[in-house]
C-alpha positions as CSV (number, residue, x, y, z in Angstrom):
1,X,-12.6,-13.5,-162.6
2,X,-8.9,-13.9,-163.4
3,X,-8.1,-10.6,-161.5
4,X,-10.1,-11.7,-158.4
5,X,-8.4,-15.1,-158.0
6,X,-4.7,-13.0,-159.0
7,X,-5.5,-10.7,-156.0
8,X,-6.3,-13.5,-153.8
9,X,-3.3,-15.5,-154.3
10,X,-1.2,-11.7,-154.2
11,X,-2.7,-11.5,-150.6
12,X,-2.3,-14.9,-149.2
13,X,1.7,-14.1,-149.8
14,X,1.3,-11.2,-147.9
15,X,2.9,-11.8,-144.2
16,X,1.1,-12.8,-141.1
17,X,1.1,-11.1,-137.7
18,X,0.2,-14.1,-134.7
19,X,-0.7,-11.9,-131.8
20,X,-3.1,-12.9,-128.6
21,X,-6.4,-10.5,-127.9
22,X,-4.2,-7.8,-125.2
23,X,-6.8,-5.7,-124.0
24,X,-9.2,-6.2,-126.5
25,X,-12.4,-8.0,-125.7
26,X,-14.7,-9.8,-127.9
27,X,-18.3,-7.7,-128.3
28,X,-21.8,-9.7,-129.1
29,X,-23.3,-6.4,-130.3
30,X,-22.0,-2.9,-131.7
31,X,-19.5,-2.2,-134.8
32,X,-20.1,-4.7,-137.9
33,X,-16.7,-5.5,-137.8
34,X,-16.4,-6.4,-134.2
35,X,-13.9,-9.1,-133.3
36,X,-16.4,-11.8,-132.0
37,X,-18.0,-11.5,-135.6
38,X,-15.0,-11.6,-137.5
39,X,-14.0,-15.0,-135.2
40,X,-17.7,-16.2,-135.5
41,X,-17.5,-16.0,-139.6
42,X,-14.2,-17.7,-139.7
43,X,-15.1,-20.5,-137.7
44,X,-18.6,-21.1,-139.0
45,X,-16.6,-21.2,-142.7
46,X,-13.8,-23.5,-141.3
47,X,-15.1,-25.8,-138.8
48,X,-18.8,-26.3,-138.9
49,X,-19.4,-26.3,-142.7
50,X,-20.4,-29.0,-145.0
51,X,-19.2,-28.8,-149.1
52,X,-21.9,-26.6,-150.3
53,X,-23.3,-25.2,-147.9
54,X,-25.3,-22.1,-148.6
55,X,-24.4,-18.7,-147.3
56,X,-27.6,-18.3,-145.3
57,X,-26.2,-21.3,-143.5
58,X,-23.2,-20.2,-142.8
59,X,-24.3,-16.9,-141.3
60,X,-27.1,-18.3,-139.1
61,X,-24.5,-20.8,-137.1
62,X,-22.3,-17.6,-137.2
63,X,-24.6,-15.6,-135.6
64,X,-24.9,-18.2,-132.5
65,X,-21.2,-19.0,-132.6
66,X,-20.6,-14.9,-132.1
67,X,-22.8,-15.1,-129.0
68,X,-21.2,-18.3,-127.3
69,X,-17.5,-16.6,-128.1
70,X,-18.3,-13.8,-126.9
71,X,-19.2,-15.1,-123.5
72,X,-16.4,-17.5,-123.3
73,X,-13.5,-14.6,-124.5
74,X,-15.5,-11.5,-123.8
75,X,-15.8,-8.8,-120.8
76,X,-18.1,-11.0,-119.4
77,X,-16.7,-14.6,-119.6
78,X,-16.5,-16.2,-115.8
79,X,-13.3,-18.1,-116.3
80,X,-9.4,-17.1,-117.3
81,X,-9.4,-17.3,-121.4
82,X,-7.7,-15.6,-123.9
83,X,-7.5,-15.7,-127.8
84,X,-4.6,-16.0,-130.0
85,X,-5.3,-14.2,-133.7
86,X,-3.7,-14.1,-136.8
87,X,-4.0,-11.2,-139.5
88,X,-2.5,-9.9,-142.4
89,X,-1.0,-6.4,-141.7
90,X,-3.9,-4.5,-142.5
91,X,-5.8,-6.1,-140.0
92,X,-8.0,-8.8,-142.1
93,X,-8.3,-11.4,-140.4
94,X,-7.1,-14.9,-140.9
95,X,-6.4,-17.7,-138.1
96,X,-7.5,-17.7,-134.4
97,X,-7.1,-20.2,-131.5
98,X,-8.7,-19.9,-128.4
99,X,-7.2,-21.5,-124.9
100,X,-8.9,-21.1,-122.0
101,X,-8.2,-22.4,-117.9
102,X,-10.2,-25.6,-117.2
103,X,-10.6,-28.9,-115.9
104,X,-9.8,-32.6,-117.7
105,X,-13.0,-34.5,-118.3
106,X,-12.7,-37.4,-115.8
107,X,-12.3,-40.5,-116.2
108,X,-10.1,-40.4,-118.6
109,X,-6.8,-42.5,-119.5
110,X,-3.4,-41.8,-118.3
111,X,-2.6,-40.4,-115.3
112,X,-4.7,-37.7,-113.8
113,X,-2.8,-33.6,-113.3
114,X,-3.2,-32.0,-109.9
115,X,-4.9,-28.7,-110.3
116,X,-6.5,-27.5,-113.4
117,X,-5.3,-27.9,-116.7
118,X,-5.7,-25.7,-120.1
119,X,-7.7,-27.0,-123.1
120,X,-7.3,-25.9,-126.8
121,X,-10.4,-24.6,-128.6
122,X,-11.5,-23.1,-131.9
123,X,-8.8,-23.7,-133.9
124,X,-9.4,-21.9,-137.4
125,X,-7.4,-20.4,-140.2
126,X,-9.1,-19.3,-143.8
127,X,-8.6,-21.6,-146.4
128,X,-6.7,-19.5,-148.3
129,X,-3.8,-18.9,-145.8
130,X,-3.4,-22.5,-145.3
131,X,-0.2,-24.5,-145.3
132,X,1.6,-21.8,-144.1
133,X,2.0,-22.7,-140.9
134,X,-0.3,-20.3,-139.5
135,X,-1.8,-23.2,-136.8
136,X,1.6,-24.4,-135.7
137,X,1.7,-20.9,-134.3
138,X,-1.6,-19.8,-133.4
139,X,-1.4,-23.3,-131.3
140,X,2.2,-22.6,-129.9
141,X,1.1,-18.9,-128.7
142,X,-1.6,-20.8,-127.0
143,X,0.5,-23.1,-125.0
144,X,3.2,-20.4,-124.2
145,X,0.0,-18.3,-122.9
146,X,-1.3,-21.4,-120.4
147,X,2.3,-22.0,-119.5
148,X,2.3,-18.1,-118.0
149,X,-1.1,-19.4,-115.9
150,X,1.1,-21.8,-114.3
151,X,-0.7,-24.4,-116.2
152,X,1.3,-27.8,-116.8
153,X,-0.9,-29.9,-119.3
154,X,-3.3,-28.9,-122.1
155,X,-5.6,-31.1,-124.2
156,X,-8.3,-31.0,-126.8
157,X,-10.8,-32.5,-128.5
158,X,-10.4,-33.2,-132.9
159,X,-12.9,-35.0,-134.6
160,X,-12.0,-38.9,-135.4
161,X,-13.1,-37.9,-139.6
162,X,-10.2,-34.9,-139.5
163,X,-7.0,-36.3,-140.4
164,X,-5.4,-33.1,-141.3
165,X,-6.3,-32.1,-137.6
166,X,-5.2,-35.2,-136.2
167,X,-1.7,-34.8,-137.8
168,X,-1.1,-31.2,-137.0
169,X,-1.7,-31.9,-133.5
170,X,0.2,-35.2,-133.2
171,X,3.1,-32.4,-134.9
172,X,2.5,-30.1,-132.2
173,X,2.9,-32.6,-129.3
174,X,-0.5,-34.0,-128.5
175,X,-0.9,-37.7,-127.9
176,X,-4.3,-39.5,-127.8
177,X,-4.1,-41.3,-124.6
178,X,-4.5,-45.1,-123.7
179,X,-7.0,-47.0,-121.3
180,X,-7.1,-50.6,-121.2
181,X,-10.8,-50.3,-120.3
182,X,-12.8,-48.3,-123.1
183,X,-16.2,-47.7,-121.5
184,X,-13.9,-46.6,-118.6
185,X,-12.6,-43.3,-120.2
186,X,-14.6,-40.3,-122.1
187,X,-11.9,-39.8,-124.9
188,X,-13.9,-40.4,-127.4
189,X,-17.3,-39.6,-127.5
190,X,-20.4,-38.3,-129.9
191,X,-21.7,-35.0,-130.2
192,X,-24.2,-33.4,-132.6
193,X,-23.2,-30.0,-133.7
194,X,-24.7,-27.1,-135.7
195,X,-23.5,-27.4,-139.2
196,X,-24.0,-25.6,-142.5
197,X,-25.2,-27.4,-145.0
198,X,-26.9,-27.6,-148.8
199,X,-30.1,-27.7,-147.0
200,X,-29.8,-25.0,-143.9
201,X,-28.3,-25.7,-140.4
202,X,-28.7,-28.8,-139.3
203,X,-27.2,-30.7,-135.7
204,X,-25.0,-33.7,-137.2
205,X,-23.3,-36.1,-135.1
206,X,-19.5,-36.2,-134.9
207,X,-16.9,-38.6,-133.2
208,X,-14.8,-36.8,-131.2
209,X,-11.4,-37.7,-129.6
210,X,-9.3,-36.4,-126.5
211,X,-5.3,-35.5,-126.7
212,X,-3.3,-34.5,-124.3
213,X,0.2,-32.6,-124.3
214,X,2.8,-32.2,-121.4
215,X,3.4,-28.4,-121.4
216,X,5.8,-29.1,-118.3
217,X,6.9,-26.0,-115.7
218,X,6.2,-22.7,-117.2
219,X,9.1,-20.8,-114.9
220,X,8.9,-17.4,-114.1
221,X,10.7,-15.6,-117.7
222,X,7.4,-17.5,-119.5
223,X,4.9,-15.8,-117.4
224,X,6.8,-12.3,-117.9
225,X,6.8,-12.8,-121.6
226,X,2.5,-13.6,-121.3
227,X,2.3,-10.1,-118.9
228,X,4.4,-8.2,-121.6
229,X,2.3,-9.7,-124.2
230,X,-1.2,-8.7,-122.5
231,X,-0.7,-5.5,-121.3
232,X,2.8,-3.7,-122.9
233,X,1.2,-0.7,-124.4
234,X,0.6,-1.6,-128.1
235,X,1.7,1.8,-129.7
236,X,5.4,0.4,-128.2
237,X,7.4,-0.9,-132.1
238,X,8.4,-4.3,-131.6
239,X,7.1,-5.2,-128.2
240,X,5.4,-8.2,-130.5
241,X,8.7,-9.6,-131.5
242,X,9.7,-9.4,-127.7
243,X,6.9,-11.3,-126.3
244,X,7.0,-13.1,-128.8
């Protein structure tokens, strides 16, 4: 009703704490309110969610999204990842952005980075807390993190029928890059994923695309402010604002 939709737009004023995961780790079972569910609703709402798709939908590609985050971000995940999360400051959850150390998919266009690279993943924020620039800074936080792995380039993949994605990461830096041969590169190719829809999950095709940033030399003072970040002791005041 009219209080319901007055409360909502109350709480979408309310500020927004950008923080990444610390010590916390993402959990496949346990407490209802675990993190990797939390993640696994928002994306399944966000990301892989046709216009009216039920809500038994929705919760079955949540429930395999909270498995495959967990392994990727969780105690057991077999490569260096981390997960940047937004929340209002009684801890409901609104945005995350996961980066996590890897390798460019080769070939690919421009020229190729020595060493391993970072890519961008799971970018999400609840419709409601949108246009508030909530991405801008979940992605910056990731790029500042793969800066303190002494990582010097970071890419991802949008889909080709998201232009609001495309724009907010042409804002943050990204570039799609340029081949003169096409079948020579793997920047754009087709996937089917799990979506939501009116009639139940269902794996639809999408056209994806690759882009690429420059996140140049991290230094030294960048990797202190990730270790401060990830392991200052949280009960600390302000040690946010000075990673940060």
């Amino acid at each position: 009703g009219e209080s319901r939709t007055s409360e909502t737009r109350n709480r979408s004023m309310l500020p927004i704490v950008v923080r990444p995961l610390r010590r916390r780790r993402m959990e496949v079972q346990g407490r209802g309110d675990s993190l990797a569910k939390a993640a696994a609703d928002l994306c399944a709402l966000a990301i892989f969610s046709a216009p009216g798709a039920t809500p038994d939908a929705v919760s079955d590609v949540a429930a395999k999204l909270q498995t495959k985050l967990a392994t990727e971000y969780g105690q057991s995940r077999t490569a260096t990842s981390d997960m940047v999360i937004a929340s209002l400051p009684d801890g409901t959850f609104v945005g995350m952005c996961g980066v996590i150390f890897d390798k460019l998919p080769v070939p690919t266009a421009g020229p190729q980075p020595k060493g391993k690279v970072a890519r961008l993943a799971y970018m999400a924020v609840d419709p409601a807390f949108r246009r508030r620039g909530v991405a801008m800074r979940l992605g910056k936080a990731c790029e500042d993190i793969a800066r303190g792995w002494g990582t010097q380039e970071i890419y991802l993949y949008v889909d080709r029928q998201n232009p609001r994605g495309r724009a907010l990461y042409h804002k943050l830096g990204y570039r799609q890059p340029h081949a003169p041969n096409a079948e020579d590169r793997t920047d754009d190719v087709t996937v089917k994923l799990p979506e939501a829809t009116a009639n139940g999950v269902q794996q639809v095709e999408h056209e994806i695309t690759l882009m690429r940033k420059d996140l140049g030399p991290g230094g030294w003072l960048q990797r202190v402010r990730v270790w401060l970040t990830r392991y200052w002791p949280s009960w600390i005041p302000g040690v946010e604002a000075l990673a940060w």
